[in-house]
C-alpha positions as MATLAB code, in Angstrom:
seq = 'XXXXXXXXXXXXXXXXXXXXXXXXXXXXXXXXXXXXXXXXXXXXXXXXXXXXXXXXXXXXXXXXXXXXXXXXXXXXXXXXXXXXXXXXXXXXXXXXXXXXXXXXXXXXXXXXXXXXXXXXXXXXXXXXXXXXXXXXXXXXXXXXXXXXXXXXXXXXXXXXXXXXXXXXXXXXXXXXXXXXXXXXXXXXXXXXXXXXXXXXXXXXXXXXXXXXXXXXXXXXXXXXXXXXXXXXXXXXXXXXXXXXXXXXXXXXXXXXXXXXX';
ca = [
       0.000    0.000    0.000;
       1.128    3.730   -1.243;
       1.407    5.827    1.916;
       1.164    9.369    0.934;
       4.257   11.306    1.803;
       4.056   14.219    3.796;
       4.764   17.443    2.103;
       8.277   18.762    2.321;
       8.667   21.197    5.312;
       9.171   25.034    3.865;
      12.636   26.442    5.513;
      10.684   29.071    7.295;
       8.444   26.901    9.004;
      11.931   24.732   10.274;
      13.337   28.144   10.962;
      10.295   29.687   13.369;
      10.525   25.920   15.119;
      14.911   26.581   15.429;
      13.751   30.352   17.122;
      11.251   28.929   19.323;
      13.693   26.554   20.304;
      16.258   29.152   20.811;
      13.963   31.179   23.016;
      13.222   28.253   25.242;
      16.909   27.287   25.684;
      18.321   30.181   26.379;
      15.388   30.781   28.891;
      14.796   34.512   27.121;
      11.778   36.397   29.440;
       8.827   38.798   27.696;
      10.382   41.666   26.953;
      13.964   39.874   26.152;
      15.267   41.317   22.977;
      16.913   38.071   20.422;
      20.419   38.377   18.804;
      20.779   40.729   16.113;
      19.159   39.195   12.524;
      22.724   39.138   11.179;
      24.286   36.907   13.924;
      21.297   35.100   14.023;
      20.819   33.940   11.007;
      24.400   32.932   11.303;
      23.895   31.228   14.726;
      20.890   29.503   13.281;
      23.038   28.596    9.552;
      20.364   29.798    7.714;
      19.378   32.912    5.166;
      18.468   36.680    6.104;
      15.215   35.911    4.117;
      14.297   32.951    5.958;
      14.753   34.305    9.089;
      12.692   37.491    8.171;
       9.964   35.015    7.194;
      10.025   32.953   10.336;
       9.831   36.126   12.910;
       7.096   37.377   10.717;
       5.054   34.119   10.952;
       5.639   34.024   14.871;
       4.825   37.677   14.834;
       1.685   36.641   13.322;
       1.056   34.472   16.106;
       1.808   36.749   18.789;
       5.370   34.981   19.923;
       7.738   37.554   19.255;
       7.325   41.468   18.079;
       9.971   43.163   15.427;
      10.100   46.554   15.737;
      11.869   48.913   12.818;
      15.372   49.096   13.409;
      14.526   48.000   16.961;
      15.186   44.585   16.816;
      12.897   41.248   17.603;
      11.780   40.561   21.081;
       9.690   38.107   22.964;
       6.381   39.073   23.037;
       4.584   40.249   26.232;
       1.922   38.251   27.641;
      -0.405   41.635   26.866;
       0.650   41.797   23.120;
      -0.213   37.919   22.730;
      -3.488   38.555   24.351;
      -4.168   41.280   22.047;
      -3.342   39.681   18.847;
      -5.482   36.709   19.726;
      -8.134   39.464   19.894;
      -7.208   41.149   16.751;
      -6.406   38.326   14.671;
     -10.175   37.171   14.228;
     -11.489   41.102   13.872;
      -8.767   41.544   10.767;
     -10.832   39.670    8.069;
     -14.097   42.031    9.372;
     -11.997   45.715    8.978;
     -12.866   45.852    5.450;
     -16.525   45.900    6.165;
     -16.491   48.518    8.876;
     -13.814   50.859    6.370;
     -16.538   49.913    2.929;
     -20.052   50.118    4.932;
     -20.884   53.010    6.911;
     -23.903   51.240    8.397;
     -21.072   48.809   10.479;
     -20.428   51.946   12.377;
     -23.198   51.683   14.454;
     -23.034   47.812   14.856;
     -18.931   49.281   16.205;
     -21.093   52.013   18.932;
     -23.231   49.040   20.229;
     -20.290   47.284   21.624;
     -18.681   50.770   22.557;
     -21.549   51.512   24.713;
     -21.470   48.018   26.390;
     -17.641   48.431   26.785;
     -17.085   51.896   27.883;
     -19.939   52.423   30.033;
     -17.968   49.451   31.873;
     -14.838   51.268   31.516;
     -15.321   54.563   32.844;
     -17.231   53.153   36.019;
     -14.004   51.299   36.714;
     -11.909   54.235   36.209;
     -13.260   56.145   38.399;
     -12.907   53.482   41.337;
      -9.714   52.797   40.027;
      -7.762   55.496   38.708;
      -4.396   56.571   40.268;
      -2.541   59.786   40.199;
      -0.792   58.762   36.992;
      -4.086   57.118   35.649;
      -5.719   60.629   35.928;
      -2.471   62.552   34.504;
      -2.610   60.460   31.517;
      -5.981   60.939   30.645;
      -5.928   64.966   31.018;
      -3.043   64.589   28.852;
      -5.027   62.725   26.389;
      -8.087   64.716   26.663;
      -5.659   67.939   26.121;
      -3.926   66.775   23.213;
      -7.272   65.468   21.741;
      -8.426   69.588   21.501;
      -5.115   70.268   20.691;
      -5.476   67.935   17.318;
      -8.564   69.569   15.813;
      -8.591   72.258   13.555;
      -4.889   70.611   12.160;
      -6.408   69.529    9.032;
      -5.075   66.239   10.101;
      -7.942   63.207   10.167;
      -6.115   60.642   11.048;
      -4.504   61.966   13.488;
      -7.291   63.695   15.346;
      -9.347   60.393   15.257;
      -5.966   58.500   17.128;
      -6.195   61.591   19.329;
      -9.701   60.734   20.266;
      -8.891   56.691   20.158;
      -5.803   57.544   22.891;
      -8.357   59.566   24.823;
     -10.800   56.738   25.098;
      -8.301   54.436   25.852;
      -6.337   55.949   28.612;
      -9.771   55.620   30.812;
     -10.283   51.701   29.970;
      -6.445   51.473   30.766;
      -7.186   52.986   34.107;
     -10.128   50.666   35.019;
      -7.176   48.159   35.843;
      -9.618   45.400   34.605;
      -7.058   43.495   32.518;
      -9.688   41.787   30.457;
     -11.182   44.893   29.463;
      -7.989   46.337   28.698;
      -7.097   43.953   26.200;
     -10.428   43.808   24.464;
     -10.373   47.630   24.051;
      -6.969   47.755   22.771;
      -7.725   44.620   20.388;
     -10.528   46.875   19.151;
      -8.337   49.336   19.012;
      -8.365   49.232   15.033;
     -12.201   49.379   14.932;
     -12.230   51.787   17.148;
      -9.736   53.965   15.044;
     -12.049   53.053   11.703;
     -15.495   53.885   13.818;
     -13.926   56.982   15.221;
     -12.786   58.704   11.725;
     -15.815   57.856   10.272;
     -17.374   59.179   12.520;
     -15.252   62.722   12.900;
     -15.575   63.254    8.960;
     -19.603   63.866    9.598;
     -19.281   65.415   13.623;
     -16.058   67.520   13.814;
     -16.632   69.536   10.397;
     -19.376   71.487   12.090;
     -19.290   73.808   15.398;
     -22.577   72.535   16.159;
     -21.811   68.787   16.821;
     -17.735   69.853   17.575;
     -18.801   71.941   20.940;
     -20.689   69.596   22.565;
     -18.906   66.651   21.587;
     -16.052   68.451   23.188;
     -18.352   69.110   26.136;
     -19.316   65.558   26.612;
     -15.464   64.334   26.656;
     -14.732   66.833   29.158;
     -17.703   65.520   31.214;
     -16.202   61.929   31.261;
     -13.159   63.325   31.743;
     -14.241   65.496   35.080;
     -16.477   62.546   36.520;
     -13.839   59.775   36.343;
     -10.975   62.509   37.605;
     -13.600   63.096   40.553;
     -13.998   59.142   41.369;
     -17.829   59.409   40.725;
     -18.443   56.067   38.776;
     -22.082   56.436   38.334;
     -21.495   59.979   36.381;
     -18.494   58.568   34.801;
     -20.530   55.821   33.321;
     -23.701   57.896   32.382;
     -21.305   60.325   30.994;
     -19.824   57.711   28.261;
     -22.739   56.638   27.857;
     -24.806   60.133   27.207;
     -21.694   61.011   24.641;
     -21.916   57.723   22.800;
     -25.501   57.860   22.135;
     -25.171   61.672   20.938;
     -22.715   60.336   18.589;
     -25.181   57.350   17.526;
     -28.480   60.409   17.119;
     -26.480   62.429   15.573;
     -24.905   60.235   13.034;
     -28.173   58.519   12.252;
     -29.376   62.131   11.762;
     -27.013   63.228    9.574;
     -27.451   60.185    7.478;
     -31.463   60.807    6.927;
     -31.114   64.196    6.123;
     -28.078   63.363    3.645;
     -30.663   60.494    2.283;
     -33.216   63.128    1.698;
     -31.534   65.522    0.327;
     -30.293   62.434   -2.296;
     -34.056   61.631   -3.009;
     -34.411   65.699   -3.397;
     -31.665   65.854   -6.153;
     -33.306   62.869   -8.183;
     -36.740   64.878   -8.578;
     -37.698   65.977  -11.920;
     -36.777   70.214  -11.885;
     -39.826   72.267  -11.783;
     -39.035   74.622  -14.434;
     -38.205   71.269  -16.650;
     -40.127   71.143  -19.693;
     -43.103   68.726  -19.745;
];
């Protein structure tokens, strides 16, 4: 009887296997930076390609993390967690950057998440919790009016982050930051249509300063109702702007009155 042979085993794939070998050996800690990729792939007597393909297919998994003419490091325990998070959401981000009706599917789970978030934070929050989000909140006003979209929206992002990071609930940390690249998408979507006008800029402004106060002032009821009241002005006001924009689609379409008959 023919037993099928296995297919040959790509270098890269014998490579990542050598690395994570290397890593266990050597007893290298989260955080632990790996030899340089030249000395490497000499330790390891393979190519520079190779190599490169290996680190990016444990990369991919959340093992190790190469940073731009930083080096490769063992992953921490928080960057695995988050790229088990993201890894599933990736095949979904072109559906929430090609239909803007995904944006509100994106508030739903904001509301469930942050509502939890900013309750925390306001229990939670140390001195250099509440630093960093006045910081954020800060450099969020200082972002608008820049001409700049995407960086205002990771202003805003960074803003609502810095309060889930100080709810010290380690599960809702990583969610929120493995979100973090729906939350980016939802957010500039969403500041093409708000942030253009004074009308919707002021009090979204207002409402971020309101979370901002209540979670600085350890009030976790307010803090919550704060996110929240700002989430669902963002949800009215986007579903607003989308009827009237609707409308005035229909509007164009009509046959002119002065047309001839």
């Amino acid at each position: 009887m023919n037993v099928p042979r296995r297919p040959p085993q790509r270098v890269s794939d014998r490579v990542a296997e050598q690395l994570q070998a290397l890593v266990r050996e050597r007893r290298l800690r989260p955080g632990d930076r790996l030899p340089a990729e030249r000395l490497l792939a000499a330790q390891l007597g393979v190519s520079r390609t190779a190599l490169r393909e290996a680190i990016a297919r444990l990369g991919s998994q959340g093992l190790l993390v190469a940073r731009v003419g930083g080096g490769t490091f063992v992953a921490e325990p928080a960057a695995r967690a988050r790229q088990a998070i993201e890894e599933p959401l990736a095949p979904y981000l072109p559906l929430f950057q090609g239909d803007p009706e995904y944006r509100f599917d994106v508030l739903e789970i904001r509301h469930a998440l942050e509502g939890a978030a900013a309750w925390h934070a306001a229990l939670r929050a140390t001195a250099e919790d509440r630093a960093r989000i006045a910081g954020a909140y800060a450099a969020m006003l200082d972002a608008h009016g820049r001409d700049d979209p995407a960086g205002e929206a990771r202003a805003d992002a960074d803003f609502h982050l810095s309060i889930a990071e100080a709810s010290h609930n380690l599960v809702l940390l990583q969610v929120m930051r493995g979100l973090f690249d729906l939350l980016q998408t939802n957010i500039s979507q969403s500041r093409e249509r708000l942030y253009t006008s004074p009308r919707t800029f002021s009090p979204l402004s207002a409402q971020h300063r309101e979370m901002m106060d209540a979670v600085l002032a350890g009030d976790p009821q307010r803090a919550r109702a704060a996110a929240l009241s700002h989430l669902e002005f963002v949800h009215t006001t986007l579903r607003t702007l989308d009827e009237n924009e609707a409308r005035r689609a229909r509007a164009s379409r009509l046959p002119s009155a002065t047309a001839d008959p």
